[in-house]
C-alpha positions in Angstrom: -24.3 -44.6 8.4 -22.0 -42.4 6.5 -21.8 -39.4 8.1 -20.8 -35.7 6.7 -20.1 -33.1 9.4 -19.3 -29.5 8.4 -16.7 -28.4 11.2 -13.6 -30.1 12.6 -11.8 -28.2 15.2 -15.1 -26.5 17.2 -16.1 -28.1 20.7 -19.6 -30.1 19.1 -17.1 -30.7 15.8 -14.4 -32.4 18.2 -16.8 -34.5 20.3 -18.7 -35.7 17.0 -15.3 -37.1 15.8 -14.7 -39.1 19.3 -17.8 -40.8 18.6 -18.3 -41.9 15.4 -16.1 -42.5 11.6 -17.9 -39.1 10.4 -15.9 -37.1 7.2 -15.8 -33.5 9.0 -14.8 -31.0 6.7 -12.2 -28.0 8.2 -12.7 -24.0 7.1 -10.2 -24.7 4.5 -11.8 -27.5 3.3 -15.2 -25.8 2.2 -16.0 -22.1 2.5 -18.5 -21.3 5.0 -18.7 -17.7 3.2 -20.1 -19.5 -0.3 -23.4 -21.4 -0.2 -22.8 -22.7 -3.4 -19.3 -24.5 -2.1 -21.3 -25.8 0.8 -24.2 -27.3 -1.3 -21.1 -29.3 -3.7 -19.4 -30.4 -0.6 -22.5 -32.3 0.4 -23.0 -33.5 -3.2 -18.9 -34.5 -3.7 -19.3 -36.7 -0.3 -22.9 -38.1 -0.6 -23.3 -38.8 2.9 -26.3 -41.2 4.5 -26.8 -37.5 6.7 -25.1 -34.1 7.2 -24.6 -32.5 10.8 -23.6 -28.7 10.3 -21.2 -28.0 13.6 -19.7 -25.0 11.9 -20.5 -21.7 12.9 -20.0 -17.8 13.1 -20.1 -17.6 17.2 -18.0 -14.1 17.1 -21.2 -12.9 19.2 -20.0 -9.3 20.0 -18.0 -9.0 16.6 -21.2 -9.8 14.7 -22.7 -6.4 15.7 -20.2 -4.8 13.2 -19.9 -7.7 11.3 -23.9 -8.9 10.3 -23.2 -9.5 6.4 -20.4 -12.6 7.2 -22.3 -14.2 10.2 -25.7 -14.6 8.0 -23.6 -16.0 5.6 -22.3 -18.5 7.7 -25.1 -18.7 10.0 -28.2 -18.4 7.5 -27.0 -18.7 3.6 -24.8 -21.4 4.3 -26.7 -24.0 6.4 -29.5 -23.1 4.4 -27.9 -24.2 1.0 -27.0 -27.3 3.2 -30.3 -28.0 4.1 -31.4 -28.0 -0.1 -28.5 -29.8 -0.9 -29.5 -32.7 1.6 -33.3 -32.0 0.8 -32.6 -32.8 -2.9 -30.5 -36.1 -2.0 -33.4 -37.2 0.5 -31.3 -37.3 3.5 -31.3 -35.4 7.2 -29.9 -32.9 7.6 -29.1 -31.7 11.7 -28.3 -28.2 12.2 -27.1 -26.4 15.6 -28.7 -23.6 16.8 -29.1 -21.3 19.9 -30.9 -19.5 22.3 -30.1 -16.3 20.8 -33.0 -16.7 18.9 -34.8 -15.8 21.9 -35.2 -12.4 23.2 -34.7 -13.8 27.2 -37.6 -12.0 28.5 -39.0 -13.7 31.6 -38.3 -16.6 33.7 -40.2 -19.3 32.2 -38.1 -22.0 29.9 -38.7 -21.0 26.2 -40.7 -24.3 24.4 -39.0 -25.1 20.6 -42.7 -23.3 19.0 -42.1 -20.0 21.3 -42.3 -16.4 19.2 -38.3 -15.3 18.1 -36.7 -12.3 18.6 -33.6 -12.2 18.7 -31.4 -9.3 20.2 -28.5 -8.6 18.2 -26.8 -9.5 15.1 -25.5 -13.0 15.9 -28.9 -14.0 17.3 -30.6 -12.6 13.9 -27.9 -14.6 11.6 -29.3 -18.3 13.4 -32.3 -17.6 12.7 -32.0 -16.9 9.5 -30.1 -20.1 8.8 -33.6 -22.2 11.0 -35.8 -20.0 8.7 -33.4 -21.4 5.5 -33.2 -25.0 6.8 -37.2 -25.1 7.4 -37.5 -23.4 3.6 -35.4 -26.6 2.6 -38.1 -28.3 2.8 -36.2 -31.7 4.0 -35.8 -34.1 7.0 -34.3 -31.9 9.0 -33.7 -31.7 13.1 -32.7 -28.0 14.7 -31.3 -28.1 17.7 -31.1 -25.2 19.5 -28.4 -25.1 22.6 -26.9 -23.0 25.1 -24.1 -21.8 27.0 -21.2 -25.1 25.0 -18.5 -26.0 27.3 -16.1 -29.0 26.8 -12.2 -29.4 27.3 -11.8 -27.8 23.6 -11.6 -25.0 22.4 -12.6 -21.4 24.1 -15.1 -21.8 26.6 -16.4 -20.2 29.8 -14.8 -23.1 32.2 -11.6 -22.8 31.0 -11.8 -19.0 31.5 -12.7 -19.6 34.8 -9.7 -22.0 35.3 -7.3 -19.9 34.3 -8.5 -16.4 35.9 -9.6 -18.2 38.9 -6.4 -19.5 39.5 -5.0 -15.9 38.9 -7.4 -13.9 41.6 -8.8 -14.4 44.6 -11.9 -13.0 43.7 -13.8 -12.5 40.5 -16.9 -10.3 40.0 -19.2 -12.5 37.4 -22.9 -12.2 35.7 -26.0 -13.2 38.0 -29.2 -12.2 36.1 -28.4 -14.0 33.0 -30.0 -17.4 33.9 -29.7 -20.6 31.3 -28.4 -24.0 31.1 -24.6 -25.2 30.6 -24.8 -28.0 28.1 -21.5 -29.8 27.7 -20.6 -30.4 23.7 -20.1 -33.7 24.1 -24.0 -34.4 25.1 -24.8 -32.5 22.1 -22.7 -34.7 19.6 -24.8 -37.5 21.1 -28.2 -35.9 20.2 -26.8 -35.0 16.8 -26.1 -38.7 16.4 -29.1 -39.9 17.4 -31.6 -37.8 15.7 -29.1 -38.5 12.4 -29.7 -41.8 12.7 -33.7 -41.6 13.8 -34.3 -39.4 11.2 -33.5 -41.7 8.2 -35.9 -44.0 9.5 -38.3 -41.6 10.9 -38.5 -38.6 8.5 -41.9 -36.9 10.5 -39.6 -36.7 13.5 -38.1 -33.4 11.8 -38.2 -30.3 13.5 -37.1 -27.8 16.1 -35.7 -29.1 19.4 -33.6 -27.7 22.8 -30.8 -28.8 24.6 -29.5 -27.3 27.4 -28.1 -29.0 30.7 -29.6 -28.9 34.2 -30.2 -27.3 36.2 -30.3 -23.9 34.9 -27.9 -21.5 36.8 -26.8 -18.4 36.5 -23.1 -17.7 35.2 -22.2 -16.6 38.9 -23.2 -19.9 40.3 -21.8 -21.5 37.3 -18.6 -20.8 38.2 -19.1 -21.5 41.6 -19.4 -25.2 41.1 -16.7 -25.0 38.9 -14.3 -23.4 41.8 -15.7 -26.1 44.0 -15.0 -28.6 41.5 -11.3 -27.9 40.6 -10.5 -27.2 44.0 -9.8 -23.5 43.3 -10.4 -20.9 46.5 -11.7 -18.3 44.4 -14.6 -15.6 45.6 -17.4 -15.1 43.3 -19.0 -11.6 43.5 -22.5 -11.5 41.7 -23.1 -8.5 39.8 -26.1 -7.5 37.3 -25.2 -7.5 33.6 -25.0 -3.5 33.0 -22.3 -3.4 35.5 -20.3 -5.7 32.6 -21.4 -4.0 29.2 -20.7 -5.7 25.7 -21.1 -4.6 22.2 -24.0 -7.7 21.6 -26.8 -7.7 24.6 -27.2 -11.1 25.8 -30.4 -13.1 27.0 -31.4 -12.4 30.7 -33.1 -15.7 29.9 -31.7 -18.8 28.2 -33.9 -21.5 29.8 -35.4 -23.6 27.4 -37.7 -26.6 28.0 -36.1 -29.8 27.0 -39.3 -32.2 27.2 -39.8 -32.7 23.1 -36.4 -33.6 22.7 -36.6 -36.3 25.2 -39.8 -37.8 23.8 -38.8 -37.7 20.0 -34.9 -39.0 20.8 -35.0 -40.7 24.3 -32.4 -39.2 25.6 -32.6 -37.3 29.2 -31.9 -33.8 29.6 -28.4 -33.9 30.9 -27.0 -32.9 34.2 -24.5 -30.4 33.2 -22.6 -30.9 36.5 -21.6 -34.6 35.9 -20.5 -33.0 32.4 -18.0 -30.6 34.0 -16.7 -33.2 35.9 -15.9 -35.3 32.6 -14.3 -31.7 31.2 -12.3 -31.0 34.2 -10.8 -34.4 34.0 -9.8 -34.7 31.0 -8.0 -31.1 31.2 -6.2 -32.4 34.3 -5.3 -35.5 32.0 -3.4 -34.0 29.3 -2.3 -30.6 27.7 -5.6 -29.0 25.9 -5.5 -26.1 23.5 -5.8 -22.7 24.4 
């Protein structure tokens, strides 16, 4: 399976590259800005599938910046999506709970009505909207909360201030589930591969590890993990304001992803494990 990955140096990018020969394109490679250069790169490699791991994720800095994160969010998957829809081949694109407006407490199902809060949340769901249009085997897989040893991520901010201060005041009403980038590359390969052979599998699917937790606890277990003596103070998100509102709810129910793939909703603690080991194995990037 000859696989084309737009992306190279994010945290889903990285841990598709550790697990299978995929061609994964960098930013200077193909321009994320231009649909048109993203629908030629699919053409130039003529993959067996394309996984789109590239993104705008600038959440706050979309709010004044909406026009370049549909671009990259919206035009250009969606051009990605023809491009593959013409070829005949899949074409799995990452999403996000930001599609969701986190009201309630209940875990959003992949059908539930969108509505996105802010900019960032508006440009991914106009690149699910594109991708749909495509009208191609497609899987969308909608995640929340990426961490991995890569990259700019909430553990390794937690590392670093925790290890700075003995107490840190963090988010307690924003409730989702950390999902670990490396259990995403593994769903992008599978469906990949499922879908060639099983077109009608396309659709709209979650990911998100267990159990769900708010950021507070979050970094909790990741003090109690890393052996850091670190107080966590939970306060509500107004007392922490931010350009982009985030969802008070990110759960999302992960049962049609494990029917259609087979593959278990992962436990997002045994994940930070994997991550904190690895940082304590070698130098990572900042």
């Amino acid at each position: 399976m000859r696989v084309l990955v737009f992306g190279r140096t994010g945290q889903v990018a990285r841990e598709l590259q550790r697990r299978a020969p995929v061609v994964a394109l960098a930013r200077d490679e193909v321009d994320l800005t231009d649909p048109k250069d993203c629908a030629e790169a699919v053409r130039a490699e003529a993959p067996d599938v394309v996984i789109n791991a590239a993104a705008y994720t600038a959440v706050d800095q979309a709010e004044t910046d909406e026009e370049t994160a549909t671009l990259v969010n919206g035009a250009a998957p969606g051009a990605m999506a023809k491009a593959c829809a013409d070829l005949g081949i899949p074409f799995v694109h990452i999403s996000t709970d930001y599609v969701f407006d986190g009201a309630g407490d209940e875990p959003f199902l992949p059908d539930a009505p969108t509505a996105p809060l802010g900019a960032y949340g508006r440009s991914k769901l106009a690149g699910e909207e594109a991708v749909r249009a495509a009208g191609g085997p497609h899987a969308i897989i909608r995640t929340s909360w990426v961490v991995s040893a890569h990259g700019k991520n909430f553990v390794k901010t937690m590392l670093r201030l925790g290890a700075e201060r003995d107490r840190l005041t963090i988010v307690a009403d924003q409730i989702g589930g950390p999902t670990p980038a490396a259990d995403i590359a593994v769903l992008c390969l599978a469906a990949a591969e499922q879908l060639i052979e099983a077109p009608e599998k396309s659709g709209t699917y979650h990911l998100s590890g267990a159990p769900d937790v708010s950021w507070a606890d979050f970094a909790r277990e990741i003090f109690a993990q890393a052996g850091i003596t670190c107080e966590v103070a939970d306060i509500p998100s107004s007392e922490f304001p931010t350009p982009a509102k985030r969802p008070g709810n990110s759960r999302m129910d992960n049962s049609a992803t494990v029917a259609a793939f087979g593959l278990p909703r992962p436990d997002w603690r045994n994940g930070l494990a994997d991550i904190l080991r690895e940082l304590e194995s070698k130098p990572q990037d900042a």
